[in-house]
Structure formats: structure tokens, C-alpha cells
The first five atom37 places (N, CA, C, CB, O) and aatype in JSON, in Angstrom:
{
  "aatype": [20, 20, 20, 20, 20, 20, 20, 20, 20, 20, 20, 20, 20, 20, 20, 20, 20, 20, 20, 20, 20, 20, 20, 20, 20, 20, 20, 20, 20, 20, 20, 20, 20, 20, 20, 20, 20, 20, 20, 20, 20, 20, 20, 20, 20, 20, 20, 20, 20, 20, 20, 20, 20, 20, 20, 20, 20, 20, 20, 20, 20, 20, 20, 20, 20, 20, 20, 20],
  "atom_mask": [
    [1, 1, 1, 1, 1],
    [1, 1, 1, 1, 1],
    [1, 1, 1, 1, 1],
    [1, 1, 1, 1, 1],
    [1, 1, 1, 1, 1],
    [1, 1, 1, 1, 1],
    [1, 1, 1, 1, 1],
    [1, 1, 1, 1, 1],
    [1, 1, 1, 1, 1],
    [1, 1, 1, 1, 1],
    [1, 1, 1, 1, 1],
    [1, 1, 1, 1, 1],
    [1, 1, 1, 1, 1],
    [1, 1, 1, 1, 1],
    [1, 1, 1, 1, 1],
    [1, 1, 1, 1, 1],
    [1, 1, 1, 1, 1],
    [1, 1, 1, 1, 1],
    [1, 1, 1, 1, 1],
    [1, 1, 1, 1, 1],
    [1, 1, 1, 1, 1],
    [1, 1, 1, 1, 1],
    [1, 1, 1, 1, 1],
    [1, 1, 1, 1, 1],
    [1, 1, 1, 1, 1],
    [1, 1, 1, 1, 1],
    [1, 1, 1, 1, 1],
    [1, 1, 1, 1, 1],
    [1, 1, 1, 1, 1],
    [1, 1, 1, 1, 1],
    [1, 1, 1, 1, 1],
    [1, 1, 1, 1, 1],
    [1, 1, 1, 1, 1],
    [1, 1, 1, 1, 1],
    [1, 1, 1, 1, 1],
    [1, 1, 1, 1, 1],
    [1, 1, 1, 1, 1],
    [1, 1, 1, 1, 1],
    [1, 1, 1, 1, 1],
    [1, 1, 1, 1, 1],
    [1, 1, 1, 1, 1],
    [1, 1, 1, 1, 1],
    [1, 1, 1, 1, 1],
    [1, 1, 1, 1, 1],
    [1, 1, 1, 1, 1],
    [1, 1, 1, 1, 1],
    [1, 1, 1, 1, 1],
    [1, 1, 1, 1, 1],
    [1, 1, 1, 1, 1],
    [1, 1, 1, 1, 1],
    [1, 1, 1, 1, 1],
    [1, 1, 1, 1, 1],
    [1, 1, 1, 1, 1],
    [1, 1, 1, 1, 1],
    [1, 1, 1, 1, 1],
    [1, 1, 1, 1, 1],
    [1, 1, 1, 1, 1],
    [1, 1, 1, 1, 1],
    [1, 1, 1, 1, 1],
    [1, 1, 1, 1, 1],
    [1, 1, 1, 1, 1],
    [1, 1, 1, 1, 1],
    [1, 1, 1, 1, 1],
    [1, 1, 1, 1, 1],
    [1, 1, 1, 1, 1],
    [1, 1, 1, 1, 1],
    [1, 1, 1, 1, 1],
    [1, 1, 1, 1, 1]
  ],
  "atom_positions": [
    [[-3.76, -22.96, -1.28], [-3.1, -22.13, -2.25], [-3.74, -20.76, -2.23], [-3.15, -22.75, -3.64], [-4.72, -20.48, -1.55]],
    [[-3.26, -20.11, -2.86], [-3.33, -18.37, -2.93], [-3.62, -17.65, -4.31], [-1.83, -17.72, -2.48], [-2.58, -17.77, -4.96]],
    [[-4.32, -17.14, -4.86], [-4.43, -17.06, -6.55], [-4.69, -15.3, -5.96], [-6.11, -18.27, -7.72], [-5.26, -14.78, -5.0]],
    [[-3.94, -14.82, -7.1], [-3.67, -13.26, -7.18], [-4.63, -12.88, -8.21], [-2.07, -12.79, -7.61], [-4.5, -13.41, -9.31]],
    [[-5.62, -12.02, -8.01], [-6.74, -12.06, -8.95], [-6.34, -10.11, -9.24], [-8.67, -12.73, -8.06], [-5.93, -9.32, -8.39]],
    [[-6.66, -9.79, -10.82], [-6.86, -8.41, -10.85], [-8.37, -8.46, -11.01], [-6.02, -7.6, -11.99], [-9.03, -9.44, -11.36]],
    [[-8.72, -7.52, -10.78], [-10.69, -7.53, -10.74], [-10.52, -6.37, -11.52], [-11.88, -7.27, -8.97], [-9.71, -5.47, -11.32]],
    [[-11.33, -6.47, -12.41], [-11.28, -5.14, -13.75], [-12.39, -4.7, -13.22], [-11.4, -5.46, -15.66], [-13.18, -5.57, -12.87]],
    [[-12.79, -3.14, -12.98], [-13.77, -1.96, -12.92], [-15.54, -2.6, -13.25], [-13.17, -0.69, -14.3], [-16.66, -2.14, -13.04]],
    [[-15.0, -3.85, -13.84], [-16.41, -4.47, -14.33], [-16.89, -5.81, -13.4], [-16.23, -5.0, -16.04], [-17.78, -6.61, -13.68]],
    [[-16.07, -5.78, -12.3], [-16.16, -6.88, -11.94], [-15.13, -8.63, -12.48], [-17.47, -6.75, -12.19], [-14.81, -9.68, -11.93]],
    [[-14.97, -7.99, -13.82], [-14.45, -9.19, -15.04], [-12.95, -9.64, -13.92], [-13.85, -8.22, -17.24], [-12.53, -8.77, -13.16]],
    [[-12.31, -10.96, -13.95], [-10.92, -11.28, -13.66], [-9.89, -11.15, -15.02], [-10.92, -12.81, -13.05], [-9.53, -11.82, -15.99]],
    [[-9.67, -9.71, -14.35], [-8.36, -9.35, -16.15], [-7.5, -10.33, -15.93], [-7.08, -7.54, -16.35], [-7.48, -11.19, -16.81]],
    [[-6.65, -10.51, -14.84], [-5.38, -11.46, -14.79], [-5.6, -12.34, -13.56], [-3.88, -10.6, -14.64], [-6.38, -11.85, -12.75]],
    [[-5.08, -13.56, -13.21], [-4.88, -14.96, -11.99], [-3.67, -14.83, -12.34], [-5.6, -16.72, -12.11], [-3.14, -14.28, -13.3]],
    [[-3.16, -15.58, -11.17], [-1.59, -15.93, -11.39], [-1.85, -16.51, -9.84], [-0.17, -14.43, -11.76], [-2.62, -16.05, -8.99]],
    [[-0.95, -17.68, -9.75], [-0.43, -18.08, -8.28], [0.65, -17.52, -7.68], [-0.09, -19.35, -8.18], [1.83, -17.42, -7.99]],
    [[-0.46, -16.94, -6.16], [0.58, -16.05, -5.14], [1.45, -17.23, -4.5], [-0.34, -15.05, -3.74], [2.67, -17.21, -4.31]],
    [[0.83, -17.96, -4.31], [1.26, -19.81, -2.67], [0.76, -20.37, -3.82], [0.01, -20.37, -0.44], [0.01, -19.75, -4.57]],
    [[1.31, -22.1, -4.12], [1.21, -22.57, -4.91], [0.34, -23.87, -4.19], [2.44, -22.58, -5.59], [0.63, -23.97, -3.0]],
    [[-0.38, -24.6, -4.51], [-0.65, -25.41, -3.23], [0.14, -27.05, -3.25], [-2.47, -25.56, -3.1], [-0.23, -28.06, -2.65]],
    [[1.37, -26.85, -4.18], [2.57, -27.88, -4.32], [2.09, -29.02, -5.5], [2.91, -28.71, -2.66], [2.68, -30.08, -5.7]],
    [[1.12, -28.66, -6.09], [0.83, -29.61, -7.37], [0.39, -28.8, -8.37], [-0.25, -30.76, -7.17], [-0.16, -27.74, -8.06]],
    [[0.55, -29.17, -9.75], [0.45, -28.2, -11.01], [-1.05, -28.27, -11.09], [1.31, -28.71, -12.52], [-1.74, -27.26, -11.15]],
    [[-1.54, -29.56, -11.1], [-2.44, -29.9, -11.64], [-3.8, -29.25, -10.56], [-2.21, -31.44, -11.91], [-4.9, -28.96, -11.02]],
    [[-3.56, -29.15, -9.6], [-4.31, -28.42, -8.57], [-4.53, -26.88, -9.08], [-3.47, -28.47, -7.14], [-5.63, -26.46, -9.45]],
    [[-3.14, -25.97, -9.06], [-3.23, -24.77, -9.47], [-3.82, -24.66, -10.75], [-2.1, -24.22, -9.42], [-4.79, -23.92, -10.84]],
    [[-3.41, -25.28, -11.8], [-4.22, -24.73, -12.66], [-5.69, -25.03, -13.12], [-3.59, -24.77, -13.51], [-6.37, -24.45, -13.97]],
    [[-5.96, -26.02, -12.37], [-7.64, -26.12, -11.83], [-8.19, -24.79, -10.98], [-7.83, -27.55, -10.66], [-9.31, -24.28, -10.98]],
    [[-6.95, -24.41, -10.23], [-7.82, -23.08, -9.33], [-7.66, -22.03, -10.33], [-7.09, -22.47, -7.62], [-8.54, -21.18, -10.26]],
    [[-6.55, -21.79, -11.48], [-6.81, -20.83, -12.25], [-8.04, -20.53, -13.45], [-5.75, -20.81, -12.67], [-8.7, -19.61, -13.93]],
    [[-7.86, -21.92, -13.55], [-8.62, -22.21, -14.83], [-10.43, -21.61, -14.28], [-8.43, -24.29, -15.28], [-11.22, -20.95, -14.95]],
    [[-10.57, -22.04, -13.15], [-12.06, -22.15, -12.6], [-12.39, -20.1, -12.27], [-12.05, -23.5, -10.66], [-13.4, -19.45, -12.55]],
    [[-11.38, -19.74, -11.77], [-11.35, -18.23, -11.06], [-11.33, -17.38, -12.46], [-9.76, -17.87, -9.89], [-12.32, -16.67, -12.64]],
    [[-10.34, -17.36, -13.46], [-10.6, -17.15, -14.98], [-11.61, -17.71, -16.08], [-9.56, -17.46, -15.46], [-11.5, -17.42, -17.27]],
    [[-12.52, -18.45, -15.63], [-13.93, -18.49, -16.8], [-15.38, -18.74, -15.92], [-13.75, -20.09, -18.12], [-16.5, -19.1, -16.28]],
    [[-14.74, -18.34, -14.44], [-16.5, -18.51, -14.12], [-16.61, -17.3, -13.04], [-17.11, -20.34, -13.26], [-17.68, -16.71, -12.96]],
    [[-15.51, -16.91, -12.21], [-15.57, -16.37, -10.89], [-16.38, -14.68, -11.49], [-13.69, -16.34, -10.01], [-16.53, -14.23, -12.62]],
    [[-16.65, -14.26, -10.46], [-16.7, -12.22, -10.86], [-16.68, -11.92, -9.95], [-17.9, -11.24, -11.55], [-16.57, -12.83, -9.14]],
    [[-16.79, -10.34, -9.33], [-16.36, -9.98, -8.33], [-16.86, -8.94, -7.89], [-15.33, -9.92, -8.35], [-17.18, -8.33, -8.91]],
    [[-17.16, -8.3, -6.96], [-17.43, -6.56, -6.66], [-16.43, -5.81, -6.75], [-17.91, -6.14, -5.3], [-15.51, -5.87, -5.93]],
    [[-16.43, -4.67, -8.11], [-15.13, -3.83, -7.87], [-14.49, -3.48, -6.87], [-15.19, -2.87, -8.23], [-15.05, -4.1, -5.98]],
    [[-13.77, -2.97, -6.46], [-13.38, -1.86, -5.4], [-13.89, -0.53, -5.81], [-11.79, -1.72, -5.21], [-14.32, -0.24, -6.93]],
    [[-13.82, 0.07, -5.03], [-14.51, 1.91, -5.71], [-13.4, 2.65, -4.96], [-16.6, 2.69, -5.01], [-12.67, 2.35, -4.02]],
    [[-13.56, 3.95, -5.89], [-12.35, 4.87, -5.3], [-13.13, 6.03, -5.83], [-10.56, 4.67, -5.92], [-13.38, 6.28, -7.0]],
    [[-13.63, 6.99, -4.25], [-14.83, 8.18, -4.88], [-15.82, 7.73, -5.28], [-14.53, 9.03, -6.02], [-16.59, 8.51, -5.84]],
    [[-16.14, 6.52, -5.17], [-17.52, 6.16, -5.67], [-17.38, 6.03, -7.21], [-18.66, 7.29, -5.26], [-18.19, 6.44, -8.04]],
    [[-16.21, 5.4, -7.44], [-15.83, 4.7, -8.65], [-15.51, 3.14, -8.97], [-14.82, 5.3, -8.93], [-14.67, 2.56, -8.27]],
    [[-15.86, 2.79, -9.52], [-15.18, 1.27, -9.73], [-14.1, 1.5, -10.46], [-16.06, 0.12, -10.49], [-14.07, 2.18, -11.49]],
    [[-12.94, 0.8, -9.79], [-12.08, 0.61, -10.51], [-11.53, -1.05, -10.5], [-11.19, 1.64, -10.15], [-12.17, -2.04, -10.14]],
    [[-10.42, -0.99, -10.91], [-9.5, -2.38, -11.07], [-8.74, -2.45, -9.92], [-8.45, -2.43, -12.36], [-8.18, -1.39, -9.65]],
    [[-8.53, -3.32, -9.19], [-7.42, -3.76, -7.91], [-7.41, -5.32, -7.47], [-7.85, -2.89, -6.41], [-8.21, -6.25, -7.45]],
    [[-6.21, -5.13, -7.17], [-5.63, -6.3, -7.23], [-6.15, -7.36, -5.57], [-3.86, -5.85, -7.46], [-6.03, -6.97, -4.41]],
    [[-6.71, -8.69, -6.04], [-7.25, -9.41, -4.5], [-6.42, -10.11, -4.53], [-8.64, -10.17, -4.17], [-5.81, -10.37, -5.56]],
    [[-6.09, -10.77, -3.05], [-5.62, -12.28, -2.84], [-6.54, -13.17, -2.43], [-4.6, -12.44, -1.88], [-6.99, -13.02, -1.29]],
    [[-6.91, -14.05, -3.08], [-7.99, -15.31, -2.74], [-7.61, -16.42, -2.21], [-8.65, -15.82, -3.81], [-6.95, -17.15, -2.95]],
    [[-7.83, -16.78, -1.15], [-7.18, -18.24, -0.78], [-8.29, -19.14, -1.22], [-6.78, -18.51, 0.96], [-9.48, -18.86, -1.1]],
    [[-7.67, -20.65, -1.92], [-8.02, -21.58, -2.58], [-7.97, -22.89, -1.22], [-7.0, -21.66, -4.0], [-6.96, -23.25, -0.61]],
    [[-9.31, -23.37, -1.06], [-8.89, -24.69, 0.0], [-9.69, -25.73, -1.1], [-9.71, -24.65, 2.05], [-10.65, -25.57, -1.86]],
    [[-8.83, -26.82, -0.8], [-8.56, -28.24, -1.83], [-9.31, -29.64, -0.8], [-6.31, -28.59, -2.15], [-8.67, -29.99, 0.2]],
    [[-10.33, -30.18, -1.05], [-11.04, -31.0, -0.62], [-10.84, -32.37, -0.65], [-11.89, -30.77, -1.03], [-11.96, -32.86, -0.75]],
    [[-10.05, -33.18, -0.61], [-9.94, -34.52, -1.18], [-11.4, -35.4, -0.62], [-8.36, -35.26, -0.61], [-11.18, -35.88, 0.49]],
    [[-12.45, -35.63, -1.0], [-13.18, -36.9, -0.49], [-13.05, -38.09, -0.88], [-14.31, -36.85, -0.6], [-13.34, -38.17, -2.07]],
    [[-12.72, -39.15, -0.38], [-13.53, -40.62, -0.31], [-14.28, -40.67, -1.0], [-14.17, -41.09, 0.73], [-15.22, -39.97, -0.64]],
    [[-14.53, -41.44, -2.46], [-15.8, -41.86, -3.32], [-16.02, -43.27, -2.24], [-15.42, -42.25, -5.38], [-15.2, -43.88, -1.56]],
    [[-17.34, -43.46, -2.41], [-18.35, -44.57, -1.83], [-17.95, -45.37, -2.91], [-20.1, -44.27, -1.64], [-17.72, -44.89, -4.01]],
    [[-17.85, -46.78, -2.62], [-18.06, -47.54, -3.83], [-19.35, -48.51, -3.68], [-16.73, -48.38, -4.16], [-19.7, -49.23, -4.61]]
  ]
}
């Protein structure tokens, strides 16, 4: 999946939203939920400014095998 991140001037994630969905709800909004209360970021700079701009992050989904 694909999560559309705005990166605020502070590093902070102002907005997520799913760009590619990765075909289950419950997946995406695990990748939103996680990228909106933990992720941060390096601004972009413009002139040697930080500002806000918009990333695309690709999300890869792991299924393992528990041992029993």
C-alpha cells in the first residue's frame, strides 16, 4: 500500500490518507493509524526553509507464521 503523508514545516504528519490501498480496511488503517501518532519526518526546505510537502510512502505488510 501507499499512504500520502503531508509533513508540516515541523517535521509533524498534518494529514495520511491512502494513495494504493493494500485491498483490506483493516490493514490501511493500521498503516494510518501508526504513520499519524508515531512517524516524523525531515521537512523539505525551500531557500533553506522548512516547509510542508506532500510524500508518498510505500507501506510493505509482513504476514509471519507464529511458532506454536
Amino acid at each position: 500500500m501507499t499512504v500520502s503523508v503531508l509533513v508540516g514545516a515541523d517535521g509533524s504528519v498534518e494529514r495520511a490518507e491512502v494513495a494504493d490501498s493494500s485491498g483490506f480496511d483493516t490493514l490501511d488503517d493500521a498503516a494510518l493509524e501508526t504513520v499519524r501518532s508515531r512517524w516524523r519526518f525531515v521537512p523539505a526546505r525551500h531557500g533553506g526553509i522548512a516547509v510542508e510537502s506532500w510524500v508518498l510512502v510505500p507501506i510493505r505488510f509482513a504476514l509471519i507464521e507464529a511458532k506454536r
